[in-house]
C-alpha positions in Angstrom: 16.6 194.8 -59.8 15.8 197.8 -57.2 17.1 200.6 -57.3 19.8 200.1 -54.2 21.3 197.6 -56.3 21.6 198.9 -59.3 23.4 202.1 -57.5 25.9 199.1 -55.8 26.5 197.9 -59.3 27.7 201.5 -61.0 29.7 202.0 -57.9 31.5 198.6 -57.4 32.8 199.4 -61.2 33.7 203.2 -60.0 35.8 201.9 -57.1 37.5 198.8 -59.4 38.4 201.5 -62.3 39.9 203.9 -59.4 42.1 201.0 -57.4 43.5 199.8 -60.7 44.8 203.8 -60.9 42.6 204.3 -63.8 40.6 207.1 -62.5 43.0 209.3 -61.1 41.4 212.9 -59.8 37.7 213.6 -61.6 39.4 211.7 -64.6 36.7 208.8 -66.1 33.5 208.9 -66.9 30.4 206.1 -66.7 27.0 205.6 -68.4 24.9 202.9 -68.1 21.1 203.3 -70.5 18.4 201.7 -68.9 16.8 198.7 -69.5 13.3 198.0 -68.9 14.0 196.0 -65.4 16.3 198.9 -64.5 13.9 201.3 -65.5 11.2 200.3 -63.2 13.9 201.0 -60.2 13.6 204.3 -61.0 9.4 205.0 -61.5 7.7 207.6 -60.6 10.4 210.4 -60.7 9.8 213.9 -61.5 12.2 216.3 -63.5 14.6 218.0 -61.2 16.0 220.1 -63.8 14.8 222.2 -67.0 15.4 220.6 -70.1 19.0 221.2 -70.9 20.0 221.5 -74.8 22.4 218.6 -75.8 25.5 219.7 -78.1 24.7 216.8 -80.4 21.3 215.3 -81.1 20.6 211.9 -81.0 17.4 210.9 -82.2 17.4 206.9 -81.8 17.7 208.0 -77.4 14.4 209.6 -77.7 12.6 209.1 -74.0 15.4 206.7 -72.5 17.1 206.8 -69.6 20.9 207.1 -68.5 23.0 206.6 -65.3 26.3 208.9 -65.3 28.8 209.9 -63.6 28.9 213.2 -62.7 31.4 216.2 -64.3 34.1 216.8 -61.6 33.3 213.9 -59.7 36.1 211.6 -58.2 34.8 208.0 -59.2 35.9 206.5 -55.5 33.4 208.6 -54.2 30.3 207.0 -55.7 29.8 204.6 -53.3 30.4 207.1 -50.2 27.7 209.1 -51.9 26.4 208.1 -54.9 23.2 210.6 -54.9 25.9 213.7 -55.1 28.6 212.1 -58.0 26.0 210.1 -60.1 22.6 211.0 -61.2 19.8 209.9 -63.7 18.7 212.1 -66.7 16.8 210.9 -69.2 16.0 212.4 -73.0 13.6 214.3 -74.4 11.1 213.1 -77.6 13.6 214.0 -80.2 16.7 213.4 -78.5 18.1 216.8 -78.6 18.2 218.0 -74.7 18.4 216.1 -71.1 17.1 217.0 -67.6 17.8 215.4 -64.7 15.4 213.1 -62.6 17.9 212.5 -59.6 21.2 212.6 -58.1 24.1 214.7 -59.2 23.3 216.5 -56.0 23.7 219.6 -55.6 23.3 221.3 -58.8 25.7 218.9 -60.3 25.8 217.6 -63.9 26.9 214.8 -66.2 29.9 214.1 -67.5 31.8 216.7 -69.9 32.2 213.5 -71.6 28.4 213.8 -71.9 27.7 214.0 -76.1 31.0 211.3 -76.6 28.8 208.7 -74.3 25.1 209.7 -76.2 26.5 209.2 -79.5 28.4 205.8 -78.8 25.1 204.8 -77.1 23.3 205.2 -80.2 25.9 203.8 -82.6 25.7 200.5 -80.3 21.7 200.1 -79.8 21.5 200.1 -83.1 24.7 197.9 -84.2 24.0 195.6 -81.3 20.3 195.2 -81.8 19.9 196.7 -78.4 22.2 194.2 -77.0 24.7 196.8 -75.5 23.6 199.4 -72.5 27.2 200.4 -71.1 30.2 203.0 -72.3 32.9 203.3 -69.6 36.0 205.6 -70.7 38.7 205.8 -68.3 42.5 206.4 -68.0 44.1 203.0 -68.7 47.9 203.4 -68.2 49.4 201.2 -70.4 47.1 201.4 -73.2 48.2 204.9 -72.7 51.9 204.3 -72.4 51.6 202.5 -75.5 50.3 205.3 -77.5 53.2 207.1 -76.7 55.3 204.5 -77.3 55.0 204.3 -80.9 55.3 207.2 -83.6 53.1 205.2 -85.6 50.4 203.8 -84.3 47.4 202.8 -86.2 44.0 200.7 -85.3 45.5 197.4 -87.2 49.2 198.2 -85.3 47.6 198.1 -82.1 44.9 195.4 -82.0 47.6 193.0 -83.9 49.9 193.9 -80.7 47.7 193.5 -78.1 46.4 190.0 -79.7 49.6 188.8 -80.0 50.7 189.5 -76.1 47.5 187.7 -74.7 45.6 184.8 -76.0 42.4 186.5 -74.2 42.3 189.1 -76.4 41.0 187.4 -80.0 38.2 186.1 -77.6 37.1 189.2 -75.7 37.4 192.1 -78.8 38.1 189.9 -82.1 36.9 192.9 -84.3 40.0 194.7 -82.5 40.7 198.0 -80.7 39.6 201.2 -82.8 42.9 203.5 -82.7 42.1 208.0 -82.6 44.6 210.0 -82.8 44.5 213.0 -80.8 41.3 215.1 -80.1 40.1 217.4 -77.8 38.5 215.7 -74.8 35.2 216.6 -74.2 34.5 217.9 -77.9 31.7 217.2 -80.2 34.5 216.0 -83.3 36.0 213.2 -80.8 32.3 212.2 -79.6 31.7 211.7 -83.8 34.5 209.9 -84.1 34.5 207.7 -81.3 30.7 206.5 -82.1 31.4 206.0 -85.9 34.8 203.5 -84.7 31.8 201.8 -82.5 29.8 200.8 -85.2 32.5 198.2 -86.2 34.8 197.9 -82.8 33.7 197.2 -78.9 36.9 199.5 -77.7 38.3 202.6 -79.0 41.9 204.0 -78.1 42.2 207.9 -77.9 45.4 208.5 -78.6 47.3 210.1 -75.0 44.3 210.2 -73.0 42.5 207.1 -72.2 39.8 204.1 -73.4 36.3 203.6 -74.0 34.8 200.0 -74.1 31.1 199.0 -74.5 29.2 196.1 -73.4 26.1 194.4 -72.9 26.1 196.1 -69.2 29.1 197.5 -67.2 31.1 194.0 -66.2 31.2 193.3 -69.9 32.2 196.8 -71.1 34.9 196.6 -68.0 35.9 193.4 -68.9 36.8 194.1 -72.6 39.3 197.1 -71.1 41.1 195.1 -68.5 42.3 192.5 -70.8 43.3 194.9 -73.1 45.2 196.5 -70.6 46.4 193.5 -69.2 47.5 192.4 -72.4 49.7 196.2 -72.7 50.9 195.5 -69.6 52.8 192.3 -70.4 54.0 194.3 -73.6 55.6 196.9 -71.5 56.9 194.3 -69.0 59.2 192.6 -71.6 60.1 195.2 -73.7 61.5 196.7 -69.6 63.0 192.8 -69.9 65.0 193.3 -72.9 62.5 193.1 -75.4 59.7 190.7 -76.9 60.9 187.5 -77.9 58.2 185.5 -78.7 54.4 186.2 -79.4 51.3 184.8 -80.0 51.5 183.2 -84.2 49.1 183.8 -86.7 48.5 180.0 -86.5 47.9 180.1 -82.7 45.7 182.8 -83.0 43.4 181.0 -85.4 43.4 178.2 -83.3 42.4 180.2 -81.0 39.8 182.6 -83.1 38.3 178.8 -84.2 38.3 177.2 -80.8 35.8 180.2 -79.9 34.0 180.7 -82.8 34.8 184.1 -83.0 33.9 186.4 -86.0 37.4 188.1 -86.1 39.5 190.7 -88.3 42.6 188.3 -89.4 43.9 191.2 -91.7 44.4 193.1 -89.0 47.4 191.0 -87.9 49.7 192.2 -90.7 49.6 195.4 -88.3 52.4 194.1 -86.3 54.0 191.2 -87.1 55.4 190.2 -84.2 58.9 189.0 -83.7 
């Protein structure tokens, strides 16, 4: 892969998350860690920053390398100019500072989002076996709507709800959706907390603010977050309807779950029992 199309493939995912109206303003943020293909897009580059002193430390990241989005950046702009609102950094030897290789010109930086996206990057190289390289976070309406929705809302409520409305879902997240409640964004505590959930989950709800989903590269991280949106969508669209008549069973869904093979969470359905 060179490095041209890499930069095409971060900003194709940009411009989807902004037309679907999840990226309203600077809001979302992006990081992709490099794999050794993508890596050698990107050889021969000298630091174009100090090292800058992380807020976290993260030990397991120790030399790689990261695409993100840049802080204050408007995510349909990263294919207009993708050398001012993304850049490369990459770690130091003990994963506790950053400097920047290219892009985020000029004298632009990551993501405030920054240590949230470090720590979930090492919580999934290591729960994945290195299988997942991709955190996207970004302002999904009706997930959003549906945190407002309920007064009660809680990790087994939420994935039991969003199974139940879309027979994708089992299939694309069956350990379920990881349910915060409110933090500060951009803080060290909801960066903790969101890494710990992605031990066990591939998505992770923060309650009145937004999403983050993880994948094996950006498609799949993508992916996982528009069927769960899709899935709160049609929620919201028959509760406007006069309410949810029907959903998805508990037998249906272990049909489902066993047509797939999929290593799921069936406790989690007592959650939300349907109708």
């Amino acid at each position: 892969m060179n490095r041209e199309t890499l930069i095409n493939h971060v900003a194709k995912t940009t411009r989807d998350m902004w037309d679907r109206g999840w990226a309203e303003a600077n809001g979302g943020n992006v990081s992709l860690r490099l794999n050794d293909e993508q890596n050698a897009a990107f050889a021969g580059l000298q630091g174009q920053s100090e090292w800058i002193q992380l807020s976290v430390e993260a030990p397991s990241l120790q030399g790689e390398r990261f695409i993100f989005t840049g802080t204050g950046r408007y995510l349909r702009n990263v294919e207009i100019a993708p050398e001012r609102n993304i850049g490369l950094i990459e770690l130091n030897n003990n994963g506790t500072a950053y400097r920047i290789l290219w892009g985020f010109e000029p004298n632009g930086r990551p993501t405030s989002e920054l240590a949230a996206h470090l720590l979930s990057h090492a919580t999934i190289k290591d729960s994945t076996n290195n299988y997942a390289h991709a955190v996207i976070h970004t302002h999904t309406p009706s997930i959003i709507a549906l945190t407002y929705a309920f007064a009660d809302l809680s990790t087994a409520k939420l994935t039991a709800l969003l199974w139940r409305m879309h027979a994708e879902c089992v299939v694309v997240f069956p350990k379920g959706v990881e349910f915060l409640p409110w933090m500060m964004a951009g803080s060290d505590d909801l960066g903790q907390a969101t890494a710990a959930a992605l031990r066990q989950r591939t998505l992770v709800v923060w309650e009145q603010h937004g999403i983050v989903g993880t994948g094996r590269n950006l498609d799949e991280a993508f992916g996982r977050i528009y069927v769960a949106e899709k899935a709160a969508e049609i929620y919201l669209a028959c509760a406007a309807a006069g309410g949810v008549k029907k959903t998805l069973t508990d037998a249906q869904l272990q049909a489902i779950a066993g047509n797939f093979r999929c290593n799921w969470e069936p406790s989690l359905l007592a959650g939300w029992p349907g109708v």
